[in-house]
N, C-alpha and C positions, 0 to 999 in steps of 0.2 A: 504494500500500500504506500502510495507516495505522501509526503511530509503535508501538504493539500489538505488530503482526506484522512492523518490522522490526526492531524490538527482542531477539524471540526469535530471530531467523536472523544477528544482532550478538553475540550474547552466547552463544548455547549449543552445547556442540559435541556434537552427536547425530550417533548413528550409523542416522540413518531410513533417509535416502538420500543417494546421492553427491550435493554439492551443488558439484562444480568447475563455475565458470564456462564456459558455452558460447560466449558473447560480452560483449562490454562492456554490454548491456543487458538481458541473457536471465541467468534461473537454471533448473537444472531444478525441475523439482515434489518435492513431500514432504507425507508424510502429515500433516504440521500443518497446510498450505495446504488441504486437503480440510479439514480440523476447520476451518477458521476462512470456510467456504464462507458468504457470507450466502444468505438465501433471500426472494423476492417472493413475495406471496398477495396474498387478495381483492382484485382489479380493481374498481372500482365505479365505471363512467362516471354524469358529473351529467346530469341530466335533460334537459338541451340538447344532450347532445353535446359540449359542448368540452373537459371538466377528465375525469381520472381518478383516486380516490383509490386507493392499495395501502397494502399493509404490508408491511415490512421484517424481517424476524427475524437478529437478529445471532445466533452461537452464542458461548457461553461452556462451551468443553468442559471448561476445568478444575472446575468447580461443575456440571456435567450441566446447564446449562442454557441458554435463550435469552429474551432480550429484544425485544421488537417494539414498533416505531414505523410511524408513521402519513405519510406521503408524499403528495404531487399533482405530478399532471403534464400541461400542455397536452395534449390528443390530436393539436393541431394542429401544435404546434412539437417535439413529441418529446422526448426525454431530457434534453438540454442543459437546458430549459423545470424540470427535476423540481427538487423543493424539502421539505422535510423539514420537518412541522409539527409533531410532538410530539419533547417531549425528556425524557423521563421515566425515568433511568436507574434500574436495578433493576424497572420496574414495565414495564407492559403497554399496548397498545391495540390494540385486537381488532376486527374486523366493523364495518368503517364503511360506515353508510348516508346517501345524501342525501334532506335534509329536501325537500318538492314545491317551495318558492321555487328550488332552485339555487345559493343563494347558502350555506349553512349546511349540516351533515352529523351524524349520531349516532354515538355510538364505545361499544362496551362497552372501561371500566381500571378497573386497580386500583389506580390513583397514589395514592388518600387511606384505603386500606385499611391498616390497623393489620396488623403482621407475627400476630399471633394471631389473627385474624380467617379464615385460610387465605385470604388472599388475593382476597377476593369482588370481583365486577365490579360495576360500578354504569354506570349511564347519565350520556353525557354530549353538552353540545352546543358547534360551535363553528362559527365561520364556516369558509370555504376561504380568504379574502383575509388571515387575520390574525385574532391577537385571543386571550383566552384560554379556555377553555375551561370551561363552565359546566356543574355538575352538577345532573341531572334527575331521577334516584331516588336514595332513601335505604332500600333492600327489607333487612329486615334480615339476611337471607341469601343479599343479591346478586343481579345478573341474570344467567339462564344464558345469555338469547338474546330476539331481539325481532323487530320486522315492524313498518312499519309498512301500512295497509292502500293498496289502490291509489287509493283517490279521494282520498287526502290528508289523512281527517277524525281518525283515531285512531291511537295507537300502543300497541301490545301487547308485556308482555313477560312471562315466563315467571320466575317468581323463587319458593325453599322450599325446606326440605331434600332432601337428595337421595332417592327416591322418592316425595315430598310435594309436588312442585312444583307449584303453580300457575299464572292467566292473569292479569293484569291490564292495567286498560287506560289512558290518558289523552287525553283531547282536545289532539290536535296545536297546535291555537289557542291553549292555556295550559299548555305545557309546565312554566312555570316556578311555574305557582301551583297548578294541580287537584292536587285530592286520589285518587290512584289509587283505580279502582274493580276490585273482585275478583271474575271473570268466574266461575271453576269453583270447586266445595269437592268435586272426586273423593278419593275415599278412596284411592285409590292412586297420585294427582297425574297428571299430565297428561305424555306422553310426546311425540311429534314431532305438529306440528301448523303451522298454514300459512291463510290468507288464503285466501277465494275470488276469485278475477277482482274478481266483480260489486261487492267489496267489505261485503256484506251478509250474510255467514258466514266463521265460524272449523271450521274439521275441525281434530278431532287423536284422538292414539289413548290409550288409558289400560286399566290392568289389570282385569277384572270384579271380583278380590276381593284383598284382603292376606290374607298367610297370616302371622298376630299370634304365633303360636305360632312359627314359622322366625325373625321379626324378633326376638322378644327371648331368644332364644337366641345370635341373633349378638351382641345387645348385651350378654348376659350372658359375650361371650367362648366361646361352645360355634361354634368357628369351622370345625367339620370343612366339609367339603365333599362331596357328594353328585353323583355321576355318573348324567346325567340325570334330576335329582330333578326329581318333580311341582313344576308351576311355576301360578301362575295365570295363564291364556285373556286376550288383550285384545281389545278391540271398536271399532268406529270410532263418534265421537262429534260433534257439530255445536254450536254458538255462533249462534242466531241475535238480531238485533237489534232493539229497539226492539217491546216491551219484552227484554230480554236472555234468554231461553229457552234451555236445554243439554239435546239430547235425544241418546240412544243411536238409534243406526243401524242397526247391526250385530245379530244374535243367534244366530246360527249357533255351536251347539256344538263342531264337528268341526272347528273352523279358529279357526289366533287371526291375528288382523288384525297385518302388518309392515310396510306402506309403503302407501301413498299418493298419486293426482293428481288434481287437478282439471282439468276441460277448459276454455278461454280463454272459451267462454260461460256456463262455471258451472253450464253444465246436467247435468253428469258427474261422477261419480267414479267413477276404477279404481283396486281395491287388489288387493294382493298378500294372500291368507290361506294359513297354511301349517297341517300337520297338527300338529292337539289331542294326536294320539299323543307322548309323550313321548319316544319314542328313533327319533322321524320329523323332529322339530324339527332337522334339522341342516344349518343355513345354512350352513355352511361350502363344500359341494360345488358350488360353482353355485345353488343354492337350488332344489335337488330336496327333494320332496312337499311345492313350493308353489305355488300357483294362483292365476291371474288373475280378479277378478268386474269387475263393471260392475255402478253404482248409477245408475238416473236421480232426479236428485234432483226432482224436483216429483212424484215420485210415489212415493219410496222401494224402489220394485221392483231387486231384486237377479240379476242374469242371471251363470251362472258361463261366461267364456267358455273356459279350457281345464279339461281334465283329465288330463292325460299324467304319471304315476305315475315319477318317478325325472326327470323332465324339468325342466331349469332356463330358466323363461320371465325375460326384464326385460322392466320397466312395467307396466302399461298407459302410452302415451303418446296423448297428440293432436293432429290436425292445428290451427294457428291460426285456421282457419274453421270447427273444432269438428263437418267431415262425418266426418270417419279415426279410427278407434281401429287402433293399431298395438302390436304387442309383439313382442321380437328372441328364436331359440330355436333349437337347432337344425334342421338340414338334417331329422333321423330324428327325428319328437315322439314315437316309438313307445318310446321305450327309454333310457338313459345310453348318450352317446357319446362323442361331441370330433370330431363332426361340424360343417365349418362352420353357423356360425350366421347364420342368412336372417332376414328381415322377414316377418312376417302381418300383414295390414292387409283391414280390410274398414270399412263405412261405420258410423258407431256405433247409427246407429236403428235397423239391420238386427237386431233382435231377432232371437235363434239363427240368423244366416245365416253361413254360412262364409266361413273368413278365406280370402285370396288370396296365395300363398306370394310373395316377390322377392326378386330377388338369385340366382337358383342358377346363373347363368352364370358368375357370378364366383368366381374358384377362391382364395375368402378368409373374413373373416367380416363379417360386414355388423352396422351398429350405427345406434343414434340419437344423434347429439348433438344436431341444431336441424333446424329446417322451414324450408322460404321462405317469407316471407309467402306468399304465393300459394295455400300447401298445397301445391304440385305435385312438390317436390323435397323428400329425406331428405339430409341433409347428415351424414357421419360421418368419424372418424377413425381408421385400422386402420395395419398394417406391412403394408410391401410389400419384403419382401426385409431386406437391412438398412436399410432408412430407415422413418418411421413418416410418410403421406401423409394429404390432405383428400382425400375424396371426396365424389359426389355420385351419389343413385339417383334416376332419374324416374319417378315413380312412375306414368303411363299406358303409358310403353313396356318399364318392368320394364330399366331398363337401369343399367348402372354407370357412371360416368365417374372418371378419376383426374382432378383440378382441379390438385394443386400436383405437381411434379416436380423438390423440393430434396434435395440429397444431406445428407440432415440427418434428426432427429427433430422433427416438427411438432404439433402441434394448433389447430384451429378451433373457436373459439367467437363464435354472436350474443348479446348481451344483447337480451333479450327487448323491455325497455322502449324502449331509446334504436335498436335496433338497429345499435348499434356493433359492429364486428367485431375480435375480437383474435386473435392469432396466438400462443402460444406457442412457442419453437424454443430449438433448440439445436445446435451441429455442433460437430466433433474439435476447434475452436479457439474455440468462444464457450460458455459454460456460459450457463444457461438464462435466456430473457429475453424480453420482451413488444418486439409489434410490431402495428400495426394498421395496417387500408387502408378506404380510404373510404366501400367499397359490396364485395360479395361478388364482383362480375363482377371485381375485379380482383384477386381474392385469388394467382389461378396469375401476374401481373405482378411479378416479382419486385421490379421500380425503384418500384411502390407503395410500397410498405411502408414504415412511417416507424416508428422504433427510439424505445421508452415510456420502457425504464427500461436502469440498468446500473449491478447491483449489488455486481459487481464487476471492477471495474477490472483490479487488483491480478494476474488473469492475461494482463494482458501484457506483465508484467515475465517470465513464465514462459517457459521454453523447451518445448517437445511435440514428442513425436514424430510422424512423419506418420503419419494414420489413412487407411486406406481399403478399401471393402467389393472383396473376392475370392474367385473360383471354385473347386470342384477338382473331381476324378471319385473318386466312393470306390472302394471296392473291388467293388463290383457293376454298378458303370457309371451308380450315381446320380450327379447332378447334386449340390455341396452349396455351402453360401456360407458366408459369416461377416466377420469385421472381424480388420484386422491393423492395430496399431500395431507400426511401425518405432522403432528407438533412435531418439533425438534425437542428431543428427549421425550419421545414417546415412550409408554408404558404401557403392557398389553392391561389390560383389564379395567385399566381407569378410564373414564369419560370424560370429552374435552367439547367445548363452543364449538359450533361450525360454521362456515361462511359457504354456501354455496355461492360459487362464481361463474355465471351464465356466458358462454362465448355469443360475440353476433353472428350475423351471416342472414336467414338461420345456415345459408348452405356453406358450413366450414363446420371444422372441428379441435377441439384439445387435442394435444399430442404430447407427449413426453417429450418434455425439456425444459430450461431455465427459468424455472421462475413464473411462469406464465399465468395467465386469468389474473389481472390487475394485483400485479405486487403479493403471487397466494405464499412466496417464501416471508414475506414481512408475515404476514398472518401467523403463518408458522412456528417463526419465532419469538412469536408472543401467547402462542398457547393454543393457536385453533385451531381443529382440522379441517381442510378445505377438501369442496367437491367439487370438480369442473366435471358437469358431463353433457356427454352427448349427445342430447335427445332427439325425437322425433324430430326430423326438418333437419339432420348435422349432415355430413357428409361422411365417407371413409366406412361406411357399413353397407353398401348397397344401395342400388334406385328405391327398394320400397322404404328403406329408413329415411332416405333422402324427403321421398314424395309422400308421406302418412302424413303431412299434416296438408293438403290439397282440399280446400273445403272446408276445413276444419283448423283452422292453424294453430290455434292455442293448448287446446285439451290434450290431444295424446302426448305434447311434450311438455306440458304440466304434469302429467301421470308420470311419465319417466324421470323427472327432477322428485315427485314427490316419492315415489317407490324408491330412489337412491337415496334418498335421507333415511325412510325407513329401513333400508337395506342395511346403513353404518349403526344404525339406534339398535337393531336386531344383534348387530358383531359386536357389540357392545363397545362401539368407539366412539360415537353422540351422544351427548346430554340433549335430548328434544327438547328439552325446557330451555336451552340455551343455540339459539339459533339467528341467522340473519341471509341474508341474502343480496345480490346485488348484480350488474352486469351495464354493459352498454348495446347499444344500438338493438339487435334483437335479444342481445342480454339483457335491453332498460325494457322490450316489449313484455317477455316473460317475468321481470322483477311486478311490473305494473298488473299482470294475470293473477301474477301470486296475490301480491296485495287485496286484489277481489275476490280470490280465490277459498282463502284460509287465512286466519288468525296464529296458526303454529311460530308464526316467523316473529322473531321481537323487533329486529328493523329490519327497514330495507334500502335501499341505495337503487335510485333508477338513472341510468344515464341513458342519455339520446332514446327513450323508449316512446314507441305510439301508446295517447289512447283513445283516441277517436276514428278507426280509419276510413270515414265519410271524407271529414275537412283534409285528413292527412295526403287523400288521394292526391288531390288538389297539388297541397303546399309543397309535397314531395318531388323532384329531377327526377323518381322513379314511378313510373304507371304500369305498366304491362304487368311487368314484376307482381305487383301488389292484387294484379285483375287474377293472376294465375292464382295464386295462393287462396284469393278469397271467395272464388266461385265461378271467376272468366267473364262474370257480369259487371259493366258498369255500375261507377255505385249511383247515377242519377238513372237507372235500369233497373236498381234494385238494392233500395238502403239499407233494406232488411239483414239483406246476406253481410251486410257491411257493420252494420250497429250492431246484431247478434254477437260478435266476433272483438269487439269494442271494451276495452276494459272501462272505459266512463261512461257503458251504459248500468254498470256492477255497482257503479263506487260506494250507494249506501251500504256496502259491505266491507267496506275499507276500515283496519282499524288499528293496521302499523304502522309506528311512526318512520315515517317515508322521508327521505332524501333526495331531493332531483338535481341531478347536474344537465348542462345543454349547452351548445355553442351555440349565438345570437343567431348566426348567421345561417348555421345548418344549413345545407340544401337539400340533403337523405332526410333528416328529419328534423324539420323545422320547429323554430322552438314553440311557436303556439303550442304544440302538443304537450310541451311541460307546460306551457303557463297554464293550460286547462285541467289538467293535472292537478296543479300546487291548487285551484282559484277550489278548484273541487274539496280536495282535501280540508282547505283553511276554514269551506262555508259547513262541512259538518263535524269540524273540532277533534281530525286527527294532526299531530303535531308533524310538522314538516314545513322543510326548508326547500327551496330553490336558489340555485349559485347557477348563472348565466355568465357564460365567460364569450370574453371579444374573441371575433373573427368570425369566417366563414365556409369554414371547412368540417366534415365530420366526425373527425377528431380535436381536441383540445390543441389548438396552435404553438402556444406559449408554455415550455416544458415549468417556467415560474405557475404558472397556472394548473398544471396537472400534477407540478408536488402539491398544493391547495386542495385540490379533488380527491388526493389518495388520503392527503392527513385530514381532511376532513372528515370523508367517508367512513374513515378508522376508527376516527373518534364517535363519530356516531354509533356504529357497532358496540366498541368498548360500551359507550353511557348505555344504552338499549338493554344489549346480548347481556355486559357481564357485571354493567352496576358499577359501572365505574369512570373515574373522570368526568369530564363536562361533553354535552354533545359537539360542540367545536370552541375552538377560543382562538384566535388571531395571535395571539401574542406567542401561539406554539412554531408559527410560521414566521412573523418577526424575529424570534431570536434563532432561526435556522438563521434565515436569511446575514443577522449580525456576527454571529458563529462566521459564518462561508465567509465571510468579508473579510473578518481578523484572521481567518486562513491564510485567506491570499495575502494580506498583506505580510504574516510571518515566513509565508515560502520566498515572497518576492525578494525580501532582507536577507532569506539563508541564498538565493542563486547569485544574489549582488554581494 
C-alpha cells in the first residue's frame, strides 16, 4: 500500500466500515480502498512478441479525476519483469503504439500542454529500453487519435476542432522532420476511420452536410435541446494513395452509415447502416432498425445482407482467409426478442446466398471475439452460470466447446498482428489483471499462464470474505444460482445480517470475482452476509431463465430472490430478522417490488429503479425493450398490462424504510420515477430519503458522489438492519474527504 493510502486509514476516523483488525496482517475493506482501485488498459505487445506496453490509471477521487502512465513488461518473464516509463504527474499518456523497428513506440500526452489549452494530446516518440521522450506533432488543436499503416511506411492522425476534425499524414522514415500532409478538407470532419490490411487505403465515415444554422445557434448560447431533432445522414468514404484521391462510397439515402470493417484481404467492406428515419435512429436497444451491407471494393457494388426490422445484428466480421463473412443476432431475426444470440456465416463471394445459422445447441449466447488462423474456429467469451468462460465454435461441425473451466471471471483475446494471446481474469481474491500463455492450445492449462501485470498489490493486506457460487429451488421448482459472500471470519453455525445485492440488466449476471454487487467485500467486512443472485430475467443459465419473466417481469424473480434468502435462513447463515436489500437500475426495479412486496426486509436502498412503467415508457431512450418484457403492447394500447406490473400501483403496502438514489439526468431511467417514489412514500409516512446527484448518465458520474451513495447506503442499512449509528450524517464524508487531503499533502512532503 503506498504512503497515500496508508496515511488516510492512520489519521482518519471514518465511520465507512468497521475497520477492527482481523489478524496481525489482514484489515477489512472500505469504500476508500474501492476509490483508490488503480486500473490496466491498452495491452500492446511489440512486434516480436516479447515486451508488452499498458497503461496504468491511478484514481484521484478527491478532484474527480485520474492520471495515467505508461508501463512494459517482459511477456516472457511476467510481472516481476514490469517497469514504469513515464512519470508525468498531473498529465496523461494514452494509446501506445509500437513503431515497425521494435525497439521505439508512439504515445498520445499532454505533459507540455498549457492548462488553457484544454489539455490537447500531441504525439510522441520514445524508445522501450530508456531515454526521453521526443515530441512528433505540434497540431494546433491536438491529436485525437492515430494508426499507423500496416507496411510501416506512414503514420496518420486525426487532429481539429471538434466536429472539424481532420487526416493527416507523415512519413514514418522522418518523423522528426516532414512537414505533415493534410489528407481530407470534409466539411463536416472526419469521424471513425481505420487503415486497410493492404495498406493502400484509408475508410472513415463523415456527415453528408452541416446544419450552419443549428451550429451557431449553439455558439450563440441558444442551447435548448431537441428530442430527436433532424440530424445530418453520414456516408462511408475512402483515402486512396498515390496520387492521394478521397472518394464517397456510400449514397444511399434511407441509411446513415455507423461502423465499419475491412476484411484481412482488403477486398471487403461490411458496415452497419441504420435508418435515415429520425425516431428509428435508436442505438441504444441492441441496434434495432440497423442493417448489415457488404461492399466489394474493386468494384464498388453494394449487397444488403440483412433486413430484419426491430433486429439487433453485430459486424459484419471476417474470417482471416477472407472466404467467411459472419454477423452475431438472435436465435428469432423475425422480430425483438432476448432470444439467444447465434452466428450466420456464409462465404462472402456468395453474392445473395444465405447465411448458415450456428451455435443453436448451445443453451447461451454465442459471440465473436477472434478467428484461428486457420478460419476454422470462432473463438468467444460468454457466462456460464456464475463464472464468465473462453469458448470455442467449429465452424464445419457447428459445434460449441467450453476451453477454460476457472471459477472466476475470464476473457480471451488474440492480437491480431503478433498473435499473442492474453487472458484477462479476475476471482473473489484477485481484482483484475492480465495473464498470457504461449499459443491458444494451452489456454484451458491453467500452470501456462504467466501473470503480466499487478496493479494492485495493496489487496493483500485486505481481509475478504469467502465468495462462492450457490444453488437453490425457488418457489416453483426452478432451479436458481447466484454468488454468496460470507462475513470475513465466518463461523459455521452463527447467524449474520444480510444484504441482498440485486444486479441490473435484468439480462446480465453475478459472477465470481472482486468484490462485486456494490462494495459486497465492505459488507463483509463488517459482518454481513451478502447475496447477489441471479434471478429470473439474468443471463448465463439458458433462454428460458433468460425469458421467464416475459409478461410477467417482477414475480418469478421476486420468488427467486425471496426463496434465496430463505435458502441461507434454512443453512443456518441468516438472521431473517436482520435483513436489507438494495441494487440499481433493474436492481432499484426489484428493490422497489420488494418494498411492495413484503415487510421481511428492515431497509432498502433503490437506485435508478422504475415505479410506474406507464410514464416510465415515455421518459425512458429505451421502448421496444420495455414493450417486450411487458406484454408487446403499447402502454397507450393497454395501461393495464403496464400499471399491473407497476410497483406504485402496491405502494399502500410499503412499509420499509427506503433509500433512493438517481442521476438528475438519467436517460434509462429518469429520475421522475424516484421522485414518484420518494413523493409516495413521504404522503403515507414510510421514512425515506432521496439523494439526486448531477449529470446525465446512468450511472453516478462523479466517483466524489458515488463514495456518498455507498457510505450512505451503508449507513442506512447499519441504522435499519443492525441498530446502529445514525441513518447518514455528512460529517462521515467530510472528514474522509479532510483525511484524503492531509494524505496528499504528507506524500507530497515525503516525494519532495
Amino acid at each position: 500500500m503506498n504512503a497515500r493510502i496508508r496515511t488516510v486509514f492512520a489519521t482518519a476516523t471514518i465511520v465507512l466500515a468497521a475497520v477492527s483488525t482481523v489478524d496481525a496482517q489482514t484489515r477489512p475493506m472500505t469504500f476508500l480502498d474501492m476509490q483508490h482501485m488503480r486500473s490496466a488498459g491498452a495491452p500492446t505487445p511489440s512486434p516480436d512478441g516479447q515486451w508488452l506496453l499498458y497503461t496504468v490509471a491511478e484514481p484521484d477521487w478527491v478532484e474527480a479525476d485520474r492520471q495515467t502512465d505508461l508501463h512494459l513488461v517482459s511477456l516472457r518473464d511476467g510481472w516481476p519483469s514490469s517497469r514504469q516509463l513515464t512519470f508525468t504527474k498531473d498529465k496523461n499518456e494514452l494509446s501506445p503504439a509500437w513503431l515497425p523497428d521494435g525497439r521505439s513506440f508512439l504515445f498520445l500526452s499532454n505533459r507540455d500542454a498549457p492548462s488553457s489549452s484544454g489539455n490537447r494530446m500531441q504525439l510522441y516518440v520514445m524508445r522501450y529500453d530508456g531515454g526521453e521522450a521526443r515530441k512528433v506533432t505540434d497540431a494546433a488543436d491536438g491529436v485525437s487519435n492515430f494508426e499507423i499503416s500496416r507496411d510501416g511506411t506512414w503514420l496518420v492522425y486525426r487532429s481539429g476542432k471538434s466536429g472539424e476534425e481532420q487526416l493527416y499524414r507523415v512519413p514514418l522514415a522522418s518523423l522528426d522532420s516532414a512537414k505533415p500532409e493534410k489528407l481530407t478538407s470534409q466539411v463536416a470532419g472526419v469521424g471513425s476511420w481505420e487503415w486497410a490490411p493492404d495498406s493502400r487505403r484509408i475508410y472513415f465515415i463523415t456527415a453528408d452536410t452541416v446544419d450552419e444554422d443549428d451550429k451557431q445557434r449553439r455558439e450563440k448560447k441558444f442551447t435548448v435541446d431537441i428530442r430527436n431533432m433532424e440530424t445530418p445522414l453520414s456516408s462511408l468514404w475512402a483515402i486512396d494513395f498515390g496520387p492521394v484521391q478521397v472518394t464517397r462510397l456510400t449514397r444511399d439515402t434511407t441509411i446513415t452509415v455507423a461502423g465499419f470493417t475491412v476484411s484481412p484481404d482488403s477486398r471487403w467492406v461490411g458496415f452497419r447502416g441504420t435508418s435515415a428515419d429520425r425516431y428509428a435512429r435508436n442505438i441504444t436497444e441492441q441496434g434495432i432498425n440497423t442493417d448489415l451491407y457488404l461492399m466489394e471494393v474493386a468494384t464498388g457494388r453494394i449487397e444488403r445482407l440483412t433486413d430484419n426490422e426491430e433486429v439487433g445484428e453485430s459486424g459484419p466480421e471476417f474470417s482471416p482467409d477472407g472466404r467467411w463473412v459472419a454477423f452475431v443476432g438472435p436465435d428469432d431475426l423475425t422480430r425483438y426478442t432476448m432470444t439467444n444470440r447465434r452466428l450466420y456465416i456464409r462465404p462472402v463471394a456468395d453474392r445473395g446466398g444465405q447465411f448458415r445459422k450456428l451455435g443453436s445447441s448451445f443453451d447461451g449466447d454465442i459471440g465473436i471475439s477472434f478467428w484461428s488462423p486457420d478460419s476454422r474456429t470462432i473463438y468467444f467469451n460468454t457466462g456460464i452460470r456464475a463464472t464468465r468462460q473462453f469458448m470455442a465454435l467449429d465452424i464445419e461441425r457447428d459445434q460449441v466447446r467450453q476451453v477454460t473451466q476457472e471459477r472466476a471471471s475470464l476473457s480471451v483475446e488474440r492480437d491480431e498482428q503478433t498473435g499473442v494471446v492474453l487472458i484477462t481474469y479476475q476471482d473473489p481474491k484477485t481484482p483484475t489483471t492480465l495473464f498470457t500463455v504461449p499459443s491458444l492450445d494451452r489456454v484451458s492449462n491453467r500452470s501456462a499462464w504467466r501473470q503480466l501485470i499487478d496493479v494492485n498489490p495493496q489487496v493483500r493486506e485486505l481481509a475478504l470474505g469467502e465468495e462462492e457460487e450457490i444453488t437453490w429451488t425457488s418457489t416453483d421448482g426452478k432451479q436458481v444460482g447466484g454468488v454468496l459472500i460470507k462475513p470475513v471470519g465466518y463461523r459455521e453455525g452463527q447467524r449474520y445480517p444480510l444484504i441482498v445485492a440485486i444486479h441490473g440488466g435484468p439480462a446480465s449476471a453475478d459472477v465470481l470475482g472482486f468484490n462485486g454487487g456494490y462494495g459486497s467485500q465492505v459488507y463483509a467486512g463488517d459482518g454481513y452476509a451478502v447475496l447477489r443472485p441471479n434471478y429470473r430475467g439474468s443471463t448465463n443459465y439458458g433462454e428460458a431463465h433468460k425469458t421467464d419473466i416475459v409478461g410477467n417481469y417482477f414475480e418469478p424473480g421476486y420468488q427467486d430472490i425471496i426463496s434465496g434468502v430463505d435458502h441461507l435462513i434454512a443453512q443456518g447463515i441468516v438472521d431473517g430478522d436482520r435483513m436489507g436489500a438494495l441494487g440499481w437500475s433493474a436492481g432499484g426495479h426489484w428493490s422497489n417490488w420488494i418494498l411492495v412486496r413484503t415487510d421481511r426486509f428492515k431497509a432498502i436502498s433503490s437506485g435508478a429503479g422504475t415505479s410506474n412503467w406507464i410514464s416510465m415508457y415515455a421518459q425512458s431512450d429505451v421502448q421496444r425493450n420495455r414493450q417486450f418484457y411487458l406484454g408487446d403492447d403499447l402502454p397507450y394500447d393497454n395501461f393495464d398490462a403496464y400499471w399491473e406490473q407497476s410497483p406504485l400501483k402496491y405502494i399502500r403496502n410499503a412499509k420499509t424504510p427506503t433509500m433512493i438514489h438517481v442521476v438528475e439526468g438519467d436517460p434509462r431511467v429518469p429520475s421522475p420515477q424516484s421522485v414518484e417514489l420518494h413523493m409516495a412514500l413521504k404522503k403515507i409516512g414510510v421514512p425515506t430519503e432521496l439523494f439526486m446527484y448531477p449529470g446525465n448518465t446512468h450511472g453516478i458520474p462523479d466517483p466524489r458522489n458515488r463514495l456518498v451513495k455507498s457510505v450512505a447506503e451503508k449507513a442506512w442499512m447499519d441504522y435499519y438492519v443492525l441498530g446502529k449509528g445514525e441513518n447518514f450524517a455528512w460529517r462521515d464524508v467530510l472528514r474522509t474527504l479532510q483525511a484524503e487531503a492531509e494524505a496528499a499533502a504528507v506524500t507530497d512532503g515525503d516525494l519532495n
